[in-house]
Structures are given as structure tokens and as C-alpha cells.
C-alpha positions as a Markdown table, in Angstrom:
| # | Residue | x | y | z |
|---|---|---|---|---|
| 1 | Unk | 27.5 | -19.5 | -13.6 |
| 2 | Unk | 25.1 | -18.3 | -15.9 |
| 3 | Unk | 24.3 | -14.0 | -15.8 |
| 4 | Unk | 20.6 | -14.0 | -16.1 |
| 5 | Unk | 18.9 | -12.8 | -19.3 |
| 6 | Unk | 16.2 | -10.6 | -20.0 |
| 7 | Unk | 13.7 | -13.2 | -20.0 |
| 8 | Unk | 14.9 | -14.9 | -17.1 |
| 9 | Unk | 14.3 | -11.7 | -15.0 |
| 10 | Unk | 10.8 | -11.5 | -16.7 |
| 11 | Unk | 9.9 | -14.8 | -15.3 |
| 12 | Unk | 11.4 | -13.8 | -12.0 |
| 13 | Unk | 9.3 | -10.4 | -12.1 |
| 14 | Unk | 5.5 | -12.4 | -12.9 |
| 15 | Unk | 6.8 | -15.1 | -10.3 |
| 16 | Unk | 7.2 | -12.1 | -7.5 |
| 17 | Unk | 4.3 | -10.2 | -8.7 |
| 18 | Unk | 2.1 | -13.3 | -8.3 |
| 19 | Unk | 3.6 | -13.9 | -4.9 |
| 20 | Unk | 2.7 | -10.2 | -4.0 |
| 21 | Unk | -1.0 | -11.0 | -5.2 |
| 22 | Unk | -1.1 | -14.0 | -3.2 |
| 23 | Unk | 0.1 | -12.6 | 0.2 |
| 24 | Unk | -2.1 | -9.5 | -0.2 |
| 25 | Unk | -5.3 | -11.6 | -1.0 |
| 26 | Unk | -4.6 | -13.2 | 2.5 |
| 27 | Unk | -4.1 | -10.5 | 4.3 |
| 28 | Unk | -6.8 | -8.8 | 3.1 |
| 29 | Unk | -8.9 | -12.3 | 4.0 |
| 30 | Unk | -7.9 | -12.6 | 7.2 |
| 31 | Unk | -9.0 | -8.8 | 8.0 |
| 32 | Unk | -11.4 | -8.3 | 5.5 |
| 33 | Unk | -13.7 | -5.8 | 8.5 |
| 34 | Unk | -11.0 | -4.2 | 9.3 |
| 35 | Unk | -10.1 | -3.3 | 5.5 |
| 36 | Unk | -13.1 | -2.8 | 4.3 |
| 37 | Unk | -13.6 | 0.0 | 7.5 |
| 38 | Unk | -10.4 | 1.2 | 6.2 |
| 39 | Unk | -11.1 | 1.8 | 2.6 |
| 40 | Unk | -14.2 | 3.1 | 3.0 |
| 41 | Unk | -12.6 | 5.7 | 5.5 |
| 42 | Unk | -10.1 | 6.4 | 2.9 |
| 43 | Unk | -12.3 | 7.3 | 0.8 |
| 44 | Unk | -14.1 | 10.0 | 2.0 |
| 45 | Unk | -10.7 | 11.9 | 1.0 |
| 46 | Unk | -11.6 | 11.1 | -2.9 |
| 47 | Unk | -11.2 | 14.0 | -5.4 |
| 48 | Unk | -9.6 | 16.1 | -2.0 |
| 49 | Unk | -6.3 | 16.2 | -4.2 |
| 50 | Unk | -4.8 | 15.5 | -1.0 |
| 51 | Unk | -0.9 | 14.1 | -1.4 |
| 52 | Unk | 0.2 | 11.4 | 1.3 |
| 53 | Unk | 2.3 | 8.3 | 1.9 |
| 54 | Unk | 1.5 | 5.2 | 2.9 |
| 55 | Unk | 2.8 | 5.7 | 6.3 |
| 56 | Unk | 0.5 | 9.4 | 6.2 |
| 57 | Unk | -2.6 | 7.1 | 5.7 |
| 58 | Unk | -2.0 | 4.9 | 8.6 |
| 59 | Unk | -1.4 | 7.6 | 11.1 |
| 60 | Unk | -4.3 | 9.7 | 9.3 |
| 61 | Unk | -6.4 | 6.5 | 9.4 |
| 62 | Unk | -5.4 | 5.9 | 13.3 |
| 63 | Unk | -5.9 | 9.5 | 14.2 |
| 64 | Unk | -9.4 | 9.2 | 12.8 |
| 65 | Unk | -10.0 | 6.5 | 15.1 |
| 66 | Unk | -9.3 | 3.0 | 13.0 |
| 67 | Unk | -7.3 | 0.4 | 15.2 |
| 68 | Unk | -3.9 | -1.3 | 13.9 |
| 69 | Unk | -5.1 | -4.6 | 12.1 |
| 70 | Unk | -4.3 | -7.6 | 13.1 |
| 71 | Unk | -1.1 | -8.0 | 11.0 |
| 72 | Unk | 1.0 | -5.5 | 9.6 |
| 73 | Unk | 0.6 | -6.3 | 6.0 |
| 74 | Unk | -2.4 | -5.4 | 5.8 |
| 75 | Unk | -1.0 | -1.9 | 5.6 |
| 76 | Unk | 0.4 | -2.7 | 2.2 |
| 77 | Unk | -2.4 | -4.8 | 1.1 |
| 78 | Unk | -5.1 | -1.6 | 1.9 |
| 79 | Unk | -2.7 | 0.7 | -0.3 |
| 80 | Unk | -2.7 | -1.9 | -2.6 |
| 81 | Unk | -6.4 | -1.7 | -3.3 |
| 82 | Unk | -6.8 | 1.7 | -2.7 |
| 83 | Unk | -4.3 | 2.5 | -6.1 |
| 84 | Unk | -5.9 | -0.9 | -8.0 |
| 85 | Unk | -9.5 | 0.5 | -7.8 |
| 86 | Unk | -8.3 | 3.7 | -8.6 |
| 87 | Unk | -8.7 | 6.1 | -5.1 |
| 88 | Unk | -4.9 | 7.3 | -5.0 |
| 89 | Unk | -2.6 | 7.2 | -7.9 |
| 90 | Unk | 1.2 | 7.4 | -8.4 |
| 91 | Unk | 2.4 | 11.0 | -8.2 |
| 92 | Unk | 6.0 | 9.3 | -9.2 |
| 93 | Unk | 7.4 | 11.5 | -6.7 |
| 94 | Unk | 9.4 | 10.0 | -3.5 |
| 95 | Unk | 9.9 | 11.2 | -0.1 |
| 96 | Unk | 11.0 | 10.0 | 3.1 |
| 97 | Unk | 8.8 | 8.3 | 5.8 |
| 98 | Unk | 9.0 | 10.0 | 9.2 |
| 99 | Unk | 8.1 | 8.0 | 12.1 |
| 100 | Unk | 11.2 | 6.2 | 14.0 |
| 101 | Unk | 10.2 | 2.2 | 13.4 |
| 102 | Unk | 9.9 | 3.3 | 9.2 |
| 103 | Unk | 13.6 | 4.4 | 9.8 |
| 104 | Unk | 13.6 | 7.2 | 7.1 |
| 105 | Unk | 12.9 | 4.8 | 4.4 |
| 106 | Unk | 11.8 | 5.8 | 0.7 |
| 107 | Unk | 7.3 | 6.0 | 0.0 |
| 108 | Unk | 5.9 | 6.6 | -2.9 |
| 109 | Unk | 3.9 | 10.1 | -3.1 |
| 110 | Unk | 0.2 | 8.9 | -3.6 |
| 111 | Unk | -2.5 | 11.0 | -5.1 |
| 112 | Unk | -6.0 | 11.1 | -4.1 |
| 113 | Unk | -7.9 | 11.7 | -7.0 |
């Protein structure tokens, strides 16, 4: 059995990365209202400097009155855009999410700029 090499693991990242792009394109398809009501409401926190995780932004975005989509992933996919078209970015600092069901798992810090 063969250890893989750098360029092996280079084709396995663009493979996954395309897979990611894939899934996200149809989730955000198949709730396209919903995450465009989403983003938009995101937005009005532009250039607020306000830090939050993923999991802040859904219970911020269900406080302010959004329903859950109709499948999780869309979630991911609305974070997703949010960083690609440059409304949060990276803080490259980590913390812990808090709610029960995200079982204290690791979230990028996200910045809205």
C-alpha cells in the first residue's frame, strides 16, 4: 500500500473542494428565498465590526424573525456566500459553539466587515 504523496492529496483537496461547491449550489437552489432573505438580513450588520460564529448567525438570524430553511445545509451554504462576496471574513480565531445539538464543537470567528 502506497502512502499518498503531495500531489495525490492535492487532487484529493480540488476533488473535495468541488464537491463542497457542488452541494452548496444546491442547497442554495433549492432555498434560493429563503437565502436570499437571509443574506440580505445579514447584511444590515456590514461594517458593524461585529464578531460571530456561524452558529451566532443562525440564532441571531432566528431571533430576528427568519425561519429554519428547509434543509440544514443551507446553514453552511449562507456562510459560504456571506465570506465569498466578502460580508464576514476570517478572524482566524476559534471558539466553541454553545447550543447542546452543536455539542461544543470548534467555529471559526467571523468578521463583519
Amino acid at each position: 500500500m502506497r502512502s499518498p504523496n503531495q500531489l495525490d492529496l492535492l487532487t484529493n483537496i480540488e476533488s473535495a473542494r468541488a464537491a463542497r461547491d457542488a452541494g452548496i449550489e444546491i442547497v442554495t437552489d433549492n432555498n434560493q428565498s429563503w437565502h436570499d432573505k437571509a443574506l440580505s438580513m445579514l447584511a444590515s450588520l456590514s461594517g458593524s465590526h461585529r464578531q460571530m460564529t456561524g452558529e451566532a448567525m443562525r440564532l441571531w438570524l432566528i431571533d430576528q424573525g427568519l425561519e429554519p430553511p428547509a434543509h440544514v445545509n443551507a446553514w453552511g451554504a449562507l456562510t459560504r456566500h456571506a465570506c465569498t462576496s466578502g460580508l464576514i471574513v476570517d478572524t482566524g480565531m476559534v471558539t466553541q459553539c454553545a447550543t447542546r445539538a452543536s455539542h461544543a464543537r470548534r467555529a471559526v470567528v467571523w468578521l463583519f466587515s
